[in-house]
N, CA and C atoms as an extended XYZ file, in Angstrom:
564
Properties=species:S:1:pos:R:3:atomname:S:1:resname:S:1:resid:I:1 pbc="F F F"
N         0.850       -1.169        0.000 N   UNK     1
C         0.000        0.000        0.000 CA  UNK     1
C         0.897        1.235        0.000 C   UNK     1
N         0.729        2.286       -0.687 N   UNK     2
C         1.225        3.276       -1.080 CA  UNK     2
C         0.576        4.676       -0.363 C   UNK     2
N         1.121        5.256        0.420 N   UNK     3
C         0.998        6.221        1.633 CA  UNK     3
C         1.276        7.561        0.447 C   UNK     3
N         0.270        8.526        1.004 N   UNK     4
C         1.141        9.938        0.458 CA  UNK     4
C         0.987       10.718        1.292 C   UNK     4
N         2.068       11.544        1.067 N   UNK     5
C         2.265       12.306        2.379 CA  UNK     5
C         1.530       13.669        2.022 C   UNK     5
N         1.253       13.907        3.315 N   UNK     6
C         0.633       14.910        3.495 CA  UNK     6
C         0.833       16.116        3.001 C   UNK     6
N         0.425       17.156        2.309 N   UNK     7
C         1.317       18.502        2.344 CA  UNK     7
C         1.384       19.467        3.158 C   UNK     7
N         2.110       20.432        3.187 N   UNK     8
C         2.467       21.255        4.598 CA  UNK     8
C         1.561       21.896        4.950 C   UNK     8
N         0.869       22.645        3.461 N   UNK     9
C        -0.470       23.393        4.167 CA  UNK     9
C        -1.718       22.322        4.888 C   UNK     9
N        -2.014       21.067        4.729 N   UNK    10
C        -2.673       20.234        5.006 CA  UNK    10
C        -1.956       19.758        6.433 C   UNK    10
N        -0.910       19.779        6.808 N   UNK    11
C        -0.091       19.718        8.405 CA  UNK    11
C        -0.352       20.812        9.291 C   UNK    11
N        -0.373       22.076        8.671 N   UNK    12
C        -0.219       23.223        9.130 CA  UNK    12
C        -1.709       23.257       10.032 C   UNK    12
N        -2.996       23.179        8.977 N   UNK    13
C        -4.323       23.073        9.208 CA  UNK    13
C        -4.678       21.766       10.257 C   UNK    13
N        -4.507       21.264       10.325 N   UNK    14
C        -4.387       19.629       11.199 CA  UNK    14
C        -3.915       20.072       12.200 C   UNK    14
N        -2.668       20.733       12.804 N   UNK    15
C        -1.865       21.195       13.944 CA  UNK    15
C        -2.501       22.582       14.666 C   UNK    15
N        -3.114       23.541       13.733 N   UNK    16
C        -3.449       24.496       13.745 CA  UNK    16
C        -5.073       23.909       14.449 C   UNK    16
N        -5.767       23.195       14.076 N   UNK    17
C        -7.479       22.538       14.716 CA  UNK    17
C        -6.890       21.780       15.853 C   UNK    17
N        -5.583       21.149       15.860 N   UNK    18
C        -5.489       20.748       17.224 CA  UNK    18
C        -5.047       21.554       18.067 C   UNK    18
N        -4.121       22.650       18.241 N   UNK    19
C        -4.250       23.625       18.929 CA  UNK    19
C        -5.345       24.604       19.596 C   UNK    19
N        -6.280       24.270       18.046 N   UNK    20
C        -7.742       25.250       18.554 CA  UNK    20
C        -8.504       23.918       20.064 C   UNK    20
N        -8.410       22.779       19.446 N   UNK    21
C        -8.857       22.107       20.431 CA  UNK    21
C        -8.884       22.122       22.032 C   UNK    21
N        -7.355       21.837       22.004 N   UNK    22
C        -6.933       21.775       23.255 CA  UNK    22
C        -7.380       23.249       23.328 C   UNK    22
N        -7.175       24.260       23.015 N   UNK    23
C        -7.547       25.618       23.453 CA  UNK    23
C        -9.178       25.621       24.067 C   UNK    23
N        -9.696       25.627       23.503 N   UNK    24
C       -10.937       25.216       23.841 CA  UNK    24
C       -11.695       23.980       24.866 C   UNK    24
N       -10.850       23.173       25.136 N   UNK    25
C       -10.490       22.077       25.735 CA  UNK    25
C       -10.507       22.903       26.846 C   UNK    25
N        -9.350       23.907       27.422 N   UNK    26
C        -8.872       24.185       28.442 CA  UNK    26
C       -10.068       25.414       28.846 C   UNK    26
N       -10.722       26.145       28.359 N   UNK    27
C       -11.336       27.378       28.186 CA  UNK    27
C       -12.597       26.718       28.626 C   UNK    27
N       -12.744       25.561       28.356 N   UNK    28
C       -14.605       24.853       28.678 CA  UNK    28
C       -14.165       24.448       29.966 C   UNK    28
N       -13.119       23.585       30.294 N   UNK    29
C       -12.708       23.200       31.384 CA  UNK    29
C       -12.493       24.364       32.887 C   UNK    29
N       -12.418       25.690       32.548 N   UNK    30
C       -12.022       26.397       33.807 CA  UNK    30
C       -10.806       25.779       34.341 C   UNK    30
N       -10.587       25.183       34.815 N   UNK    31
C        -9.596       25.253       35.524 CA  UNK    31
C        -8.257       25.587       34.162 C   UNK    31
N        -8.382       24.968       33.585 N   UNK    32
C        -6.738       25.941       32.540 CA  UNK    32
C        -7.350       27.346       32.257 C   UNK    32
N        -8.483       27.240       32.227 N   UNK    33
C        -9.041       29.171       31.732 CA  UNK    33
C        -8.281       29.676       33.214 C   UNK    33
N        -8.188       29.593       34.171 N   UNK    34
C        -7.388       29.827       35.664 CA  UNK    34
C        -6.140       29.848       35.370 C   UNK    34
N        -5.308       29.408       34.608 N   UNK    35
C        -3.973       29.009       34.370 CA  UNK    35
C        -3.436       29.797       33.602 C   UNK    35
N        -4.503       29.910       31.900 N   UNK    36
C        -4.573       30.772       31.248 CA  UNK    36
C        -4.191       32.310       31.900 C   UNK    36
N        -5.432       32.626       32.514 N   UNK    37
C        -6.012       33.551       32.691 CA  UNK    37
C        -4.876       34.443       34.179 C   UNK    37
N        -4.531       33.648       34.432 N   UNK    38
C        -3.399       33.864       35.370 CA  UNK    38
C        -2.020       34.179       35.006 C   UNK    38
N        -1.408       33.285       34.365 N   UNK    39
C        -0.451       33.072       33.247 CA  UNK    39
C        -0.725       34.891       32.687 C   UNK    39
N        -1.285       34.844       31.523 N   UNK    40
C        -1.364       36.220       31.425 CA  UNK    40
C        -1.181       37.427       31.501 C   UNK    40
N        -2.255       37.408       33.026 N   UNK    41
C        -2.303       39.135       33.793 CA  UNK    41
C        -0.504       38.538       34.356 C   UNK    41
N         0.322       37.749       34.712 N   UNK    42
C         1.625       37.584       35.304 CA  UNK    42
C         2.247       38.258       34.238 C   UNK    42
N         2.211       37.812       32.752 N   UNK    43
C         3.095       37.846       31.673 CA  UNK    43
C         2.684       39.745       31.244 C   UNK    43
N         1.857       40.057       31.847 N   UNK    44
C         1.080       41.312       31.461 CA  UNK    44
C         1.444       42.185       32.646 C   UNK    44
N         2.176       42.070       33.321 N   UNK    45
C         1.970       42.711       34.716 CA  UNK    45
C         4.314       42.854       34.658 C   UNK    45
N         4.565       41.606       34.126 N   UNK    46
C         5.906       41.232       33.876 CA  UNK    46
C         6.670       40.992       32.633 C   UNK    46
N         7.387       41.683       32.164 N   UNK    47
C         8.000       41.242       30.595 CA  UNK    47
C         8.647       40.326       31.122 C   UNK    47
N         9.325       39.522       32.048 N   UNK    48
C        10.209       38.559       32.241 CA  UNK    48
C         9.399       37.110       32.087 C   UNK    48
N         8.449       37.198       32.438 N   UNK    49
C         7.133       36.099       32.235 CA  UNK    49
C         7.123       35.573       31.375 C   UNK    49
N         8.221       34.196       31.109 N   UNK    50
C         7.458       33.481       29.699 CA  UNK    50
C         6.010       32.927       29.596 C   UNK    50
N         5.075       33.778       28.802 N   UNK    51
C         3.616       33.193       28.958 CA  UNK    51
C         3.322       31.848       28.628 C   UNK    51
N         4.369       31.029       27.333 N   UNK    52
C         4.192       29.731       27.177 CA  UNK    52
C         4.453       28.826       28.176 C   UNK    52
N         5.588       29.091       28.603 N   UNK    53
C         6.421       28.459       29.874 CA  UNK    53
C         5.349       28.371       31.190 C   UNK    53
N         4.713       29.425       31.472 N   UNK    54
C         3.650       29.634       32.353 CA  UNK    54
C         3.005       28.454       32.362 C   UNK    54
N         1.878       28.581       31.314 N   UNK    55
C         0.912       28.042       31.345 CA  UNK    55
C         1.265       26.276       30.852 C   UNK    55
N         2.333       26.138       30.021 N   UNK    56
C         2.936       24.589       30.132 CA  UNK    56
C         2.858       24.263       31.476 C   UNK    56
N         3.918       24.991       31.821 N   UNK    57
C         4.426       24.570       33.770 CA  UNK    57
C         3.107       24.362       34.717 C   UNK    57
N         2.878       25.272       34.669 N   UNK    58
C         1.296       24.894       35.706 CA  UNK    58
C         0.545       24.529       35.538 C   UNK    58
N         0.177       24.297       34.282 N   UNK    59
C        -1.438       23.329       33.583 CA  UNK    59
C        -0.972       22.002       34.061 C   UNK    59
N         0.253       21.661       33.777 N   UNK    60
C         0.446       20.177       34.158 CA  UNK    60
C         0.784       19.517       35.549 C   UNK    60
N         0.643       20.511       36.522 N   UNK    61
C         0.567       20.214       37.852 CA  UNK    61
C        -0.415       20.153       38.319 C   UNK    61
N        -0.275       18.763       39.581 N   UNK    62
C        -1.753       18.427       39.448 CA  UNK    62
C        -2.643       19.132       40.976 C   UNK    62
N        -1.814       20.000       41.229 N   UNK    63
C        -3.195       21.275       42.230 CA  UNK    63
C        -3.673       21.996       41.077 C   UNK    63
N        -3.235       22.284       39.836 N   UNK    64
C        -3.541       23.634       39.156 CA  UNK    64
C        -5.184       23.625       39.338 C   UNK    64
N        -6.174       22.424       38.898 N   UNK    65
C        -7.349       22.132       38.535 CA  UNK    65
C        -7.971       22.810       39.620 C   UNK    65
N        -8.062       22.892       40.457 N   UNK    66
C        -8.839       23.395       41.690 CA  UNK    66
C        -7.810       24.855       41.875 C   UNK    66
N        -7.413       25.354       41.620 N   UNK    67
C        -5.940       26.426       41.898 CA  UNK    67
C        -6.716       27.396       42.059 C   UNK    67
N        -6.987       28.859       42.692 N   UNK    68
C        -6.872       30.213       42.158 CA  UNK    68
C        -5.595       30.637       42.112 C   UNK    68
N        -5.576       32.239       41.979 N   UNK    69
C        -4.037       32.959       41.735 CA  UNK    69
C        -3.359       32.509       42.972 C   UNK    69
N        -3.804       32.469       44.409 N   UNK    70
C        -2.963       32.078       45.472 CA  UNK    70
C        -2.443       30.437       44.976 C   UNK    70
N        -3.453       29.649       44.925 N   UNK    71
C        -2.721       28.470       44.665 CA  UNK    71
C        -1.526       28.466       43.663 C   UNK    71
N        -2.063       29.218       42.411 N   UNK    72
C        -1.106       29.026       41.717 CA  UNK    72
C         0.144       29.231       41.461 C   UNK    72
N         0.529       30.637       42.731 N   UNK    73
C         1.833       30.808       43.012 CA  UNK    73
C         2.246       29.780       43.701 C   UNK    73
N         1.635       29.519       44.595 N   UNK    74
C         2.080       28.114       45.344 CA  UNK    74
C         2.913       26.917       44.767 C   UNK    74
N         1.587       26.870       43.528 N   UNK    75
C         2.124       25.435       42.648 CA  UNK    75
C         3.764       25.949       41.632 C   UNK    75
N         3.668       27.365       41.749 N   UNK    76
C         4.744       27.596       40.936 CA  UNK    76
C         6.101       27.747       41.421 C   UNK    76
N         5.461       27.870       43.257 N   UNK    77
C         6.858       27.642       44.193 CA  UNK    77
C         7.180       26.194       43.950 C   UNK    77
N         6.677       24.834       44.285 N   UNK    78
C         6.842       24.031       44.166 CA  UNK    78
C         7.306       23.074       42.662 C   UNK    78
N         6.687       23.511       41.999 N   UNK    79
C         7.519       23.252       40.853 CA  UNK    79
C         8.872       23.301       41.004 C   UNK    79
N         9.482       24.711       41.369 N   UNK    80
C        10.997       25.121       41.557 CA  UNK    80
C        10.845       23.795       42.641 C   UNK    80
N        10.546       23.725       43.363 N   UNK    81
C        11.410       22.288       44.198 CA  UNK    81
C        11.654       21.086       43.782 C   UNK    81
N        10.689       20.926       42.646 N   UNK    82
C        11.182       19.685       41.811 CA  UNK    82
C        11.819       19.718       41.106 C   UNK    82
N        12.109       20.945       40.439 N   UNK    83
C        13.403       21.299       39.248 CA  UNK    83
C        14.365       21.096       40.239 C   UNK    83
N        14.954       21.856       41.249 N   UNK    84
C        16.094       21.950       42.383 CA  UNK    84
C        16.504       20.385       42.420 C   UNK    84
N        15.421       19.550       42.835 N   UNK    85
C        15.810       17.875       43.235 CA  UNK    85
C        15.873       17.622       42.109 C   UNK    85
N        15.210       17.802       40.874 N   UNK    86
C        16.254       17.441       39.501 CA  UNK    86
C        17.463       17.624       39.274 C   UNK    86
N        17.716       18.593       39.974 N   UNK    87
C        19.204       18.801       39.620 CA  UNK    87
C        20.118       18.419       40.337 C   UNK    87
N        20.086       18.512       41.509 N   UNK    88
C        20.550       17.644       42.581 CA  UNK    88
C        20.915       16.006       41.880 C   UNK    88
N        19.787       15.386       41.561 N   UNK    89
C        19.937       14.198       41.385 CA  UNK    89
C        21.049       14.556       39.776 C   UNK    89
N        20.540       15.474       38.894 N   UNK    90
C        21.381       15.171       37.779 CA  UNK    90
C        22.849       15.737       38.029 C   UNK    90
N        23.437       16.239       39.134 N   UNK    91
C        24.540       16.982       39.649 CA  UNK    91
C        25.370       15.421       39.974 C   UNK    91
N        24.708       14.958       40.692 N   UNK    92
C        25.245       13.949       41.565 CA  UNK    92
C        25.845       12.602       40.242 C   UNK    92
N        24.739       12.564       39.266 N   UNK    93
C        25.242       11.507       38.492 CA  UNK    93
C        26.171       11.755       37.513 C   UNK    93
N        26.063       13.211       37.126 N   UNK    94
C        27.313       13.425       36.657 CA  UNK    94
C        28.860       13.129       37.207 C   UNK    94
N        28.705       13.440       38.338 N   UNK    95
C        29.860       13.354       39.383 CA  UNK    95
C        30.350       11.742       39.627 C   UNK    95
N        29.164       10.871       39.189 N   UNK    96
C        29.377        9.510       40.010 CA  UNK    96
C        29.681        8.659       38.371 C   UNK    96
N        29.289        9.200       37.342 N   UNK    97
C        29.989        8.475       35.801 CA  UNK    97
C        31.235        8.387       35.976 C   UNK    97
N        31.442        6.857       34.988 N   UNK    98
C        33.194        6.584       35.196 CA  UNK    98
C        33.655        7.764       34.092 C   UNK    98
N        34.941        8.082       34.816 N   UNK    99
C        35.588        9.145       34.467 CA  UNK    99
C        34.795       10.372       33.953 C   UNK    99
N        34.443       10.805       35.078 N   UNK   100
C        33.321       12.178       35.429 CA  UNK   100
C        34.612       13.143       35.760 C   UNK   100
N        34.342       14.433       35.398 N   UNK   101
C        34.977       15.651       35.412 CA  UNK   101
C        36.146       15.690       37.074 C   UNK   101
N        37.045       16.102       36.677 N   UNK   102
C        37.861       16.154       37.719 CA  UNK   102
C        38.256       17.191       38.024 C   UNK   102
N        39.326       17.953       39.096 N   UNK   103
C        39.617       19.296       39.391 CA  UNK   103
C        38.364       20.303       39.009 C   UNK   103
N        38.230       21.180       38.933 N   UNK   104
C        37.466       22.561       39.028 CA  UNK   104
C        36.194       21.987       38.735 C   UNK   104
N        36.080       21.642       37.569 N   UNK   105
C        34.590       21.420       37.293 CA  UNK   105
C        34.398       20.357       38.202 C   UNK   105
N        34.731       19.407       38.848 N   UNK   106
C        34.074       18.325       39.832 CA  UNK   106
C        33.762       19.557       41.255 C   UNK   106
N        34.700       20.025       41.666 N   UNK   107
C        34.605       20.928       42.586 CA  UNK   107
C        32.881       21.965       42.419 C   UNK   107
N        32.904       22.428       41.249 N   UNK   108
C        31.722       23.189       41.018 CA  UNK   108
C        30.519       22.631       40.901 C   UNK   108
N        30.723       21.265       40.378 N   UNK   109
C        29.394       20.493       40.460 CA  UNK   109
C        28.616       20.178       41.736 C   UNK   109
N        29.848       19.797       42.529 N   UNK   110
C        29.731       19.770       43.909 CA  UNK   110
C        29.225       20.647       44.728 C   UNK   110
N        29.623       21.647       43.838 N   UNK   111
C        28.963       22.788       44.511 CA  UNK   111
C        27.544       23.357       44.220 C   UNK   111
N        27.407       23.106       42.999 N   UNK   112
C        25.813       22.764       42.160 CA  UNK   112
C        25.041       22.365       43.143 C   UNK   112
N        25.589       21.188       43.513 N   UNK   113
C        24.511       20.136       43.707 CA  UNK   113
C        24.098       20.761       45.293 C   UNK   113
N        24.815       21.705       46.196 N   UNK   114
C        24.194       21.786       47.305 CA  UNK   114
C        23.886       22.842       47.214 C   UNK   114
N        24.522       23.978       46.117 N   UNK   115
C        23.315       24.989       45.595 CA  UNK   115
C        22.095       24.654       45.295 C   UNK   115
N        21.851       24.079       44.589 N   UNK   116
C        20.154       23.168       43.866 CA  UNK   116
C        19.884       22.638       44.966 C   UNK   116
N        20.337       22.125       46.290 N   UNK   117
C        19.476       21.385       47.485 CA  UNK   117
C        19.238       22.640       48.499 C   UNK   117
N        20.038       23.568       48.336 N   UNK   118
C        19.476       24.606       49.446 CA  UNK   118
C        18.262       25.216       48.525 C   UNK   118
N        18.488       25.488       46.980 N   UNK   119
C        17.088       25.938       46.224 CA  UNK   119
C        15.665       25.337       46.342 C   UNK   119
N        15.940       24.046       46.913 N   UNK   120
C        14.562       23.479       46.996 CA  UNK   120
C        14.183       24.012       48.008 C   UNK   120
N        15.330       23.932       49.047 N   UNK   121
C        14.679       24.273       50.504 CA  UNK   121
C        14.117       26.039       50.318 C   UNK   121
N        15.139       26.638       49.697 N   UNK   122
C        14.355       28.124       49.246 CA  UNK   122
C        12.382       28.134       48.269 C   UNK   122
N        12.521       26.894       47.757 N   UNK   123
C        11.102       27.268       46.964 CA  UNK   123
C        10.127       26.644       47.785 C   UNK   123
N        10.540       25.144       48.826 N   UNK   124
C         9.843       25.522       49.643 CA  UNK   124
C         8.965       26.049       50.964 C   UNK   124
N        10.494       26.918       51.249 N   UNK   125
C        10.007       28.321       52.104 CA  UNK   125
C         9.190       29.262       51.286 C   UNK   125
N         9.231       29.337       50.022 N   UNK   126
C         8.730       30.207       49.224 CA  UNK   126
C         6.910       30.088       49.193 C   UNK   126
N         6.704       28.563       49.142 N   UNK   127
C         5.265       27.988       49.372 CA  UNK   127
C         4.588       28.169       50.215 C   UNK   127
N         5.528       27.744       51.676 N   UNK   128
C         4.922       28.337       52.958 CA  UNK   128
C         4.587       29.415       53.294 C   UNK   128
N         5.811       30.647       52.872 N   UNK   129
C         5.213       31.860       53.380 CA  UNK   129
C         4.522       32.188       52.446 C   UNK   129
N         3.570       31.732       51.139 N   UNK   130
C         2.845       32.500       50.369 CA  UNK   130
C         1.327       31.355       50.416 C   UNK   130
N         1.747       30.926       51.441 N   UNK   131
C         0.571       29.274       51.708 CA  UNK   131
C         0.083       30.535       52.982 C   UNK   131
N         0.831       31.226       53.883 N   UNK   132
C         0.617       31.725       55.141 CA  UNK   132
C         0.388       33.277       55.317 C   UNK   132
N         0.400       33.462       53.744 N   UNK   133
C        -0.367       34.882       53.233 CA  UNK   133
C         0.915       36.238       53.403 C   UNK   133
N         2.197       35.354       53.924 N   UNK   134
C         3.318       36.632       53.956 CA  UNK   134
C         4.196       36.769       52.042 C   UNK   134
N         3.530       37.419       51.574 N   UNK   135
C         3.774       37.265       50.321 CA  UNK   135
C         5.172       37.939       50.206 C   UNK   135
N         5.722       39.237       51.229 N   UNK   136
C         6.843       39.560       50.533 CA  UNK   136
C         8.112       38.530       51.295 C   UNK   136
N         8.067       37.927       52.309 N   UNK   137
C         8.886       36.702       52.491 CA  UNK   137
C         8.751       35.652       51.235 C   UNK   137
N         7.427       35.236       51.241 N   UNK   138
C         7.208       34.323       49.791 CA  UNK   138
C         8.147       34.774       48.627 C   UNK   138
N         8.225       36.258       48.317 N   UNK   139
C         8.699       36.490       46.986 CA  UNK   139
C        10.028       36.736       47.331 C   UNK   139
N        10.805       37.102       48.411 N   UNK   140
C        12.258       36.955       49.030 CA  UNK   140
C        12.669       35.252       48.797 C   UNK   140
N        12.011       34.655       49.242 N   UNK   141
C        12.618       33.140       49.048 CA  UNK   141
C        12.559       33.123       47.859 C   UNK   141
N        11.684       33.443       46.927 N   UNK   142
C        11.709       33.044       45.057 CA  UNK   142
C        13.045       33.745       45.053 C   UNK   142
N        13.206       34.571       45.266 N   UNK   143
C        14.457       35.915       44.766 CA  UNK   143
C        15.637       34.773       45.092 C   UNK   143
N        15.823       34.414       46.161 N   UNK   144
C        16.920       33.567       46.671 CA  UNK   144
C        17.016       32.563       45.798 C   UNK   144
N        16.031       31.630       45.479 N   UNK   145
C        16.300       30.358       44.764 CA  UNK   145
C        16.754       30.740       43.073 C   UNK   145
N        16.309       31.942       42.770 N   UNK   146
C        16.698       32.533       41.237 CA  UNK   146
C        18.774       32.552       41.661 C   UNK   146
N        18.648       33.384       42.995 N   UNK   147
C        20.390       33.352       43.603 CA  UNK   147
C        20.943       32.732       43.346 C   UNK   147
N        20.466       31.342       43.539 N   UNK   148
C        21.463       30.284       43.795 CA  UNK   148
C        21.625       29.380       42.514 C   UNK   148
N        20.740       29.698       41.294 N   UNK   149
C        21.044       29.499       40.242 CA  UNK   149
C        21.783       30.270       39.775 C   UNK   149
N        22.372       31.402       39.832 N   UNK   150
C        22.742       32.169       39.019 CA  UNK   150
C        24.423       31.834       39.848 C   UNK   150
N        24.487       31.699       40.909 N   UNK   151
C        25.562       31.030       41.467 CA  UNK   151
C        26.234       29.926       41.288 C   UNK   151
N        25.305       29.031       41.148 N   UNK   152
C        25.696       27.427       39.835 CA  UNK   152
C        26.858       27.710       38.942 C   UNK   152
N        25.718       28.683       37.998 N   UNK   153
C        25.889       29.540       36.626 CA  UNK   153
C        27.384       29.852       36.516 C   UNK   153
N        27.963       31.064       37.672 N   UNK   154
C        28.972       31.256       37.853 CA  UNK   154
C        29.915       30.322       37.986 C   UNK   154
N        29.981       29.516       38.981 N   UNK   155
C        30.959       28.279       39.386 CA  UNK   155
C        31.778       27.580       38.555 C   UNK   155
N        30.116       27.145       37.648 N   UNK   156
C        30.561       26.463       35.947 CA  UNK   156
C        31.496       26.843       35.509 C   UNK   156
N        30.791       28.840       35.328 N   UNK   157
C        31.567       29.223       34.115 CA  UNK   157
C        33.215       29.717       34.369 C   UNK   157
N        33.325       29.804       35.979 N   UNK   158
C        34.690       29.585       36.391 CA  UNK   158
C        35.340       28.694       36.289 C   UNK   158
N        34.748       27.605       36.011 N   UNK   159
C        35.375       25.900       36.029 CA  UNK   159
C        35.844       25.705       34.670 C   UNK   159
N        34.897       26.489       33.530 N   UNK   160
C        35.428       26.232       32.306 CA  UNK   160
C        34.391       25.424       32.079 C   UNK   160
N        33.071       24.801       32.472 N   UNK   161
C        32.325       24.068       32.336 CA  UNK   161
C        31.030       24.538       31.180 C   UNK   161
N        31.579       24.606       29.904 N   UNK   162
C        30.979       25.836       28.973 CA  UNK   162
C        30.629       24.411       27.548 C   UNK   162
N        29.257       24.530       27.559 N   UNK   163
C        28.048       24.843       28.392 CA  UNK   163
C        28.082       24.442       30.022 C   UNK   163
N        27.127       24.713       30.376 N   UNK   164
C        26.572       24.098       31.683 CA  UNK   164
C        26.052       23.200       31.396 C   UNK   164
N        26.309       21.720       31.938 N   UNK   165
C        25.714       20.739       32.360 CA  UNK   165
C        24.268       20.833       32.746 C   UNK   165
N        24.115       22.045       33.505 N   UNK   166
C        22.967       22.075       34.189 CA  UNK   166
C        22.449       23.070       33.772 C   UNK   166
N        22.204       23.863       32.612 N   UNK   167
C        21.920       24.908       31.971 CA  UNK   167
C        19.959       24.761       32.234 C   UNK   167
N        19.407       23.591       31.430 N   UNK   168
C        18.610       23.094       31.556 CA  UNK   168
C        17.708       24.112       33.094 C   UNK   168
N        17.939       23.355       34.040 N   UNK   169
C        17.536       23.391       35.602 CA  UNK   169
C        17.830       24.871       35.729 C   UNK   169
N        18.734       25.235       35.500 N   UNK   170
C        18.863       27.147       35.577 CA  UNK   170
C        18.162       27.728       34.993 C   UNK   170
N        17.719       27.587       34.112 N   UNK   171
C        17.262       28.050       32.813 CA  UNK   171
C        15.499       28.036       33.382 C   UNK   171
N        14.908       26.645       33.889 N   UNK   172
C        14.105       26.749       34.637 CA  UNK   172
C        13.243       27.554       36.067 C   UNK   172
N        14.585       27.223       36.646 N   UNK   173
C        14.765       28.047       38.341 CA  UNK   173
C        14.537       29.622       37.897 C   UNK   173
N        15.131       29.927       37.143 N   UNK   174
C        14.776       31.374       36.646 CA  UNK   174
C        13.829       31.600       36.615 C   UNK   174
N        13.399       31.331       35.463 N   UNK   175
C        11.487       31.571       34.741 CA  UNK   175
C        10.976       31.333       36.230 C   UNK   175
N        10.932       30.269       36.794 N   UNK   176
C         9.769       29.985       37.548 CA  UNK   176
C         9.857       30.817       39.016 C   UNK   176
N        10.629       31.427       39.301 N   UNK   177
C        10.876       32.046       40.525 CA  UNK   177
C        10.393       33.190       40.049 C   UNK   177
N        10.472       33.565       38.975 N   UNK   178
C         9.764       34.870       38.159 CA  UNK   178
C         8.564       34.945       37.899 C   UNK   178
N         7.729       33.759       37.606 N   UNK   179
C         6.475       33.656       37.562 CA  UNK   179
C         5.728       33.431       39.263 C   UNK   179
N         6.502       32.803       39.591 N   UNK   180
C         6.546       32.733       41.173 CA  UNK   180
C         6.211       34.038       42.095 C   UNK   180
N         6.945       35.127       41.107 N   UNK   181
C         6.765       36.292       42.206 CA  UNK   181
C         5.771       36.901       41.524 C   UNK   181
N         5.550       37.141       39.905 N   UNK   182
C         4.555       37.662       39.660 CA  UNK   182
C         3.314       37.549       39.582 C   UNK   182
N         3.051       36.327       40.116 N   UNK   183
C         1.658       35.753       40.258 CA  UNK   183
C         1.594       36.308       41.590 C   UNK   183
N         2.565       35.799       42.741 N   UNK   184
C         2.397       36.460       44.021 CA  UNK   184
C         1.951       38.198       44.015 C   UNK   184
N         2.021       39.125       43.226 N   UNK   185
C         2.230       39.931       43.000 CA  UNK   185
C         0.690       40.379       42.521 C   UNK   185
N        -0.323       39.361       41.863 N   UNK   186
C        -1.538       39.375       41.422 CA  UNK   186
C        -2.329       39.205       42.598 C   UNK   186
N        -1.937       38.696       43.608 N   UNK   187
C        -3.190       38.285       44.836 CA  UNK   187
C        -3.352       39.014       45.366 C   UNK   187
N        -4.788       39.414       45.567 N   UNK   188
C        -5.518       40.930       46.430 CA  UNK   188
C        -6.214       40.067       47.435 C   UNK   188
């Protein structure tokens, strides 16, 4: 049997109705219209706000469904704690591969890795005090855990470790400590 392939404008239209879907999907559902709709006024309130990144990141966590704006900073502190223990764990296995980085860059990884474990503990202090309605402690701990990525960052790039290994997880910790504060930043 003889297949023909599709053409691009016929891909384009196909990708383009499934996008409308899920859009609509999420918009009937409320709870992503919350995510959406949150996502947003953050990305609208913040140029640093990736709005895609937003609403990826938190639609797929599973408080978002029941979430308002308080929850959803919440869920966006916690996220950062699972990126942090991602990295942690991906710090550590780098370090533990046969013939894994030695001198400076082993030193910095090392140092990664208890940067990224004090970051969790920063995002979730960040949860608590914005779980306990002290929002500018809440958005001080986001500020910190963005710190201690950007401290990674450095270490690396002193080590000569170019790229970062852990570019990924930084790259994350950022955005989300940013959306972190600007959602905090939406709750009246």
């Amino acid at each position: 049997m003889v297949r023909s392939t599709p053409s691009p404008a016929r891909l384009l239209a196909a990708g383009l109705l499934a996008a409308a879907a899920v859009a609509l999907g999420c918009l009937a559902g409320g709870a992503c219209a919350t995510v959406v709709t949150t996502c947003r006024a953050a990305a609208d309130s913040d140029a640093r706000v990736d709005y895609g990144f937003c609403v990826a990141e938190l639609g797929n966590h599973r408080e978002s469904p029941d979430a308002d704006t308080w929850g959803l900073a919440k869920v966006a502190a916690l996220t950062g704690v699972n990126n942090a223990d991602d990295a942690v764990y991906d710090a550590k296995a780098l370090l533990a591969k046969p013939g894994a980085a030695g001198g400076p860059t082993r030193a910095a990884l090392e140092r990664c890795a208890k940067l990224y474990d004090s970051m969790g503990f920063a995002f979730a202090e960040a949860e608590d005090e914005i779980n306990n309605r002290r929002y500018a402690a809440g958005k001080g701990k986001a500020a910190e855990a963005a710190s201690l990525a950007h401290q990674c960052d450095d270490a690396l790039a002193k080590a000569g470790a170019v790229p970062s290994p852990l570019a990924k997880h930084s790259s994350y910790s950022v955005k989300i400590a940013t959306i972190c504060t600007a959602i905090t930043n939406l709750i009246r």
